[in-house]
C-alpha positions as CSV (number, residue, x, y, z in Angstrom):
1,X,-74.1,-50.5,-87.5
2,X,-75.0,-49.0,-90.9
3,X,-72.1,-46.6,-92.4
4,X,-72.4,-42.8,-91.8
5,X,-73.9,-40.5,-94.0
6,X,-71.3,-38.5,-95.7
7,X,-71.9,-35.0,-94.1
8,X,-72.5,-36.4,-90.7
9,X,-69.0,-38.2,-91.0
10,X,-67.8,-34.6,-91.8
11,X,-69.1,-32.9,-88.4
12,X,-67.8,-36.1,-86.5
13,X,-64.5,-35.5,-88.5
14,X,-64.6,-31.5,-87.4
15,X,-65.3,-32.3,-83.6
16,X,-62.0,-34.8,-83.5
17,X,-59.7,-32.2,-85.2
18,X,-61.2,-29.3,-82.3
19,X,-60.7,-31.5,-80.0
20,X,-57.0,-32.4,-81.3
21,X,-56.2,-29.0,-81.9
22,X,-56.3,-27.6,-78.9
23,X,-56.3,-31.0,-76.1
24,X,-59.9,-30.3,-74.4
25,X,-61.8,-32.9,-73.1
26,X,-64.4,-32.6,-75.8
27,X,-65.0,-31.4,-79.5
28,X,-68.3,-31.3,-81.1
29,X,-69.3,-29.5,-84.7
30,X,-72.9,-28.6,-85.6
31,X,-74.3,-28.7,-89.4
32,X,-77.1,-26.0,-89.9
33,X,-80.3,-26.3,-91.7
34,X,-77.9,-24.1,-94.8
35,X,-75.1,-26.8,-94.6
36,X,-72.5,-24.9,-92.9
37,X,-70.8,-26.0,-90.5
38,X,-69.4,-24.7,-87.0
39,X,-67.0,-26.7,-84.7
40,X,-65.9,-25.4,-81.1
41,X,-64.4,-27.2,-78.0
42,X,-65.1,-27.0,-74.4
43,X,-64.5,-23.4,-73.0
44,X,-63.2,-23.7,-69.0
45,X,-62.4,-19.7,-68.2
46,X,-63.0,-18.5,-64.9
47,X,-65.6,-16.1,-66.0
48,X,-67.5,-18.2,-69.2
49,X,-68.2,-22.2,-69.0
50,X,-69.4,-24.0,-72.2
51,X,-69.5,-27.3,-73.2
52,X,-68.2,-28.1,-76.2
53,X,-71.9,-28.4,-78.1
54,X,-73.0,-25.6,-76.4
55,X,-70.1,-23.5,-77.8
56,X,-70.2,-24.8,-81.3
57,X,-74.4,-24.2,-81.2
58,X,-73.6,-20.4,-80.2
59,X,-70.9,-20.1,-82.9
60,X,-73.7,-21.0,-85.2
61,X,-76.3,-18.8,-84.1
62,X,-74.0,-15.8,-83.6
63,X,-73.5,-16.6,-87.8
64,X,-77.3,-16.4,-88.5
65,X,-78.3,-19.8,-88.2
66,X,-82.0,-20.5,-87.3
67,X,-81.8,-24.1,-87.5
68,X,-79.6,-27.1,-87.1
69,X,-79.7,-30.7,-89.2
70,X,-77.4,-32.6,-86.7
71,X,-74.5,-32.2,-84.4
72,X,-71.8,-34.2,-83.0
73,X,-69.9,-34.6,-80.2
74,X,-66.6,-36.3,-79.7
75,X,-65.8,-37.1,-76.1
76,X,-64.8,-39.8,-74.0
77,X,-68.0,-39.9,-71.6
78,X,-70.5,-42.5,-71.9
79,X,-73.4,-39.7,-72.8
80,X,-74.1,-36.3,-74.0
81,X,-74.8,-34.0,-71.2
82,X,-78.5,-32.5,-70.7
83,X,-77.0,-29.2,-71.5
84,X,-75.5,-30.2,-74.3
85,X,-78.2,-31.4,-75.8
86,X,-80.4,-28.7,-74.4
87,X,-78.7,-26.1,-76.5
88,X,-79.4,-28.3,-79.8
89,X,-82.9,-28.6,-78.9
90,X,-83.4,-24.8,-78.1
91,X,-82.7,-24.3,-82.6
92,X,-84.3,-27.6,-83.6
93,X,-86.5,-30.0,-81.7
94,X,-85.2,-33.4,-83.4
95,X,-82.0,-32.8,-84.6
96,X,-80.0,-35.6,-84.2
97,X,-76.6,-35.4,-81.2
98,X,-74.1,-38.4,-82.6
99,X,-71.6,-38.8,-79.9
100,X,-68.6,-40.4,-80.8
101,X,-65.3,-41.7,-79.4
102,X,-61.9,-40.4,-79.4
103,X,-61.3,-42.6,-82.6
104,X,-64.6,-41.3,-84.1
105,X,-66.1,-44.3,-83.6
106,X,-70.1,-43.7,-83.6
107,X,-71.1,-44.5,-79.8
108,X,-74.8,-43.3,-80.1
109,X,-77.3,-41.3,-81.1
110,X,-79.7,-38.8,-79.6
């Protein structure tokens, strides 16, 4: 597999340290079409449910963001969830979703 570009390492490396920080299940960042970046994890309250993509993709719009250049998501499933994904393709129709292991191994991308 050919090496990672250098900012999409970064988003992997956000999503881990989410992910580490606060013990959820998942941890995924989002670079915008700006290069800023926005990381979030999975949100489980009894009122508000989010994956972890979906929460980092609403951090970035509620900040202005129009577009997205890529996203990543650091989880131990085998695939990004539809919804997931749904919510990248809602700002930007071919952005790519890296999903990585808990190592930050790259797994695949969408």
């Amino acid at each position: 597999m050919s090496e990672l570009d250098p900012e999409d390492l970064k988003i992997i490396t956000l999503a881990r340290s989410a992910r580490a920080r606060t013990g959820a299940a998942e941890g995924a960042a989002v670079r915008d079409t700006d290069g800023r970046t926005y990381a979030a994890t999975t949100v489980a309250l009894p009122s508000l449910r989010l994956t972890a993509l979906q929460a980092a993709v609403a951090a970035a719009v509620s900040s202005g963001a129009e577009g997205l250049e890529a996203a990543a998501v650091v989880t131990a499933a085998e695939a990004v969830d539809e919804a997931s994904v749904s919510a990248v393709r809602d700002l930007t129709a071919d952005a790519p979703v890296l999903r990585a292991d808990g190592s930050g191994a790259l797994r695949e991308t969408v």
